[in-house]
C-alpha positions as CSV (number, residue, x, y, z in Angstrom):
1,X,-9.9,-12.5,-2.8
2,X,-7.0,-14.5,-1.5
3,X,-9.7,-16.3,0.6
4,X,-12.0,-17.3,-2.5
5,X,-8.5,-18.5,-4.5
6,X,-7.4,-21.1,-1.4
7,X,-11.3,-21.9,-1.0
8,X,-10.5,-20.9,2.7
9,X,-13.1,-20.0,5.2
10,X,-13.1,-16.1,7.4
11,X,-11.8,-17.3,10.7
12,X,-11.4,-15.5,13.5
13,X,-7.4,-15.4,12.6
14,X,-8.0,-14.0,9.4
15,X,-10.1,-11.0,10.8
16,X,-7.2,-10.2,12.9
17,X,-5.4,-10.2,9.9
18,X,-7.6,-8.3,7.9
19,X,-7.2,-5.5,11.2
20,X,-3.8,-5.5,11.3
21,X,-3.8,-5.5,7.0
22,X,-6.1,-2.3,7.0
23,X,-3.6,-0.4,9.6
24,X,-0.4,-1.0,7.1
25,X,-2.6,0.4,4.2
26,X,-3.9,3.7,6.4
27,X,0.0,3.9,7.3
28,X,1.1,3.8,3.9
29,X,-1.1,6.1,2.3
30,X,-0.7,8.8,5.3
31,X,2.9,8.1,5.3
32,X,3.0,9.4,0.9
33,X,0.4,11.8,1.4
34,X,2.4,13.8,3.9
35,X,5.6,12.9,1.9
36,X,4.0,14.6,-1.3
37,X,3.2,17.5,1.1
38,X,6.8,18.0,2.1
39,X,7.8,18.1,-1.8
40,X,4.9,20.8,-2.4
41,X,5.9,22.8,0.1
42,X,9.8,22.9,-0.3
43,X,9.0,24.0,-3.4
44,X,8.7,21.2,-6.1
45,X,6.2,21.5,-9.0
46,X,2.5,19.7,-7.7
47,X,3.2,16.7,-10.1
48,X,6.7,16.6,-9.8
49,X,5.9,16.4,-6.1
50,X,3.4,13.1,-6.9
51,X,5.9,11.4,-8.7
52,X,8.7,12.0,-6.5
53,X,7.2,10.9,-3.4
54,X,5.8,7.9,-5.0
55,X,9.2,6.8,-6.2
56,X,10.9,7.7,-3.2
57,X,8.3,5.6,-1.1
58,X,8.2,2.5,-3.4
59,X,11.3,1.1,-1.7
60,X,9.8,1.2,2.3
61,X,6.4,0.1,0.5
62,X,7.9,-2.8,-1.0
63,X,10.0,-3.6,2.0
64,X,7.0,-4.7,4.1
65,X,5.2,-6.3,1.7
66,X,8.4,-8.3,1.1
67,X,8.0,-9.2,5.1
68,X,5.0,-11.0,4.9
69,X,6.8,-13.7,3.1
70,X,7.9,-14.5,6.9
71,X,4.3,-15.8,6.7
72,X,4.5,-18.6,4.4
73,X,5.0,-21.1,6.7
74,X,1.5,-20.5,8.8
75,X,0.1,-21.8,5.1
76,X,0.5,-25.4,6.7
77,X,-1.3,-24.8,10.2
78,X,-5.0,-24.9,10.2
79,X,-5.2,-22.0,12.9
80,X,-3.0,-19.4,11.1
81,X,-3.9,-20.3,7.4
82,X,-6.8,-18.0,6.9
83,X,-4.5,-15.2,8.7
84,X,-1.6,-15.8,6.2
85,X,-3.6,-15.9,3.1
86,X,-5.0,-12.4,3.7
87,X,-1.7,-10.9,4.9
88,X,-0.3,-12.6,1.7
89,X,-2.8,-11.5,-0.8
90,X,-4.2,-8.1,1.2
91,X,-0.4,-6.8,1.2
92,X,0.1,-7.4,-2.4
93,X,-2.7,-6.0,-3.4
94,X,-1.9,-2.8,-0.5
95,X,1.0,-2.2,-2.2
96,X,-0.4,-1.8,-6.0
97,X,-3.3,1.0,-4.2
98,X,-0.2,3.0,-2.3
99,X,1.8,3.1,-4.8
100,X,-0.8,3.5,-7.8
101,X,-4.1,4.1,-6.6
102,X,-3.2,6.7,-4.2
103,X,-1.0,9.1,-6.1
104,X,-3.7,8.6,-9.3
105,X,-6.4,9.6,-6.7
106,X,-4.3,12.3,-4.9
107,X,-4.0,14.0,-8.3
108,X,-7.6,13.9,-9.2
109,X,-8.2,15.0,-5.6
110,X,-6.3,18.5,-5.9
111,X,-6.7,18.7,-9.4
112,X,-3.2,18.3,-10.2
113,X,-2.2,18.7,-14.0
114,X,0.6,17.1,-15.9
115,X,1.1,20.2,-17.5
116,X,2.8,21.4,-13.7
117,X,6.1,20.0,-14.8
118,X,8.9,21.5,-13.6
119,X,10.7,22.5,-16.9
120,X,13.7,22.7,-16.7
């Protein structure tokens, strides 16, 4: 999408950014998925456990997108500008499926219920 917004060609750069892009995602979403397994299995509640790990992840998953700014500059030089556009745009939009897309689908997944609160 990033590409179509800057009217910017797929080079060979911005594959290798797309590679690299796709390997913070699978990280990511392993990284919460086994952190909402941890939750279940020390004991909290199945949803509680979804929304716990996703807050508790939101801070390491907004720290890296936060590094790709480091990229900004490679917007001026013809050979990294369709590499930085996708790390720019990919990453934001990476960040909105870890920390929305995969909890939401996580929960429809297993069939997890609101109703599993924790009451307290």
């Amino acid at each position: 999408m990033g590409l179509l917004v800057t009217n910017l060609p797929l080079e060979f750069m911005g594959i290798l950014g797309l590679i690299s892009l796709s390997g913070l995602l699978i990280k990511n979403a392993i990284v919460l998925v086994d952190q909402i397994d941890v939750e279940i299995e020390a004991g909290t509640p199945r949803f509680d456990a979804v929304v716990e790990a996703s807050a508790s992840r939101g801070r390491p998953v907004l720290v890296a997108a936060l590094t790709t700014l480091g990229v900004v500059p490679l917007l001026s030089d013809a050979f990294f500008q369709s590499m930085a556009v996708v790390l720019l745009f990919g990453l934001a939009f990476a960040t909105l499926l870890t920390l929305v897309i995969v909890p939401v689908l996580y929960g429809i997944f297993f069939r997890i219920q609101s109703s599993e609160v924790h009451s307290e």
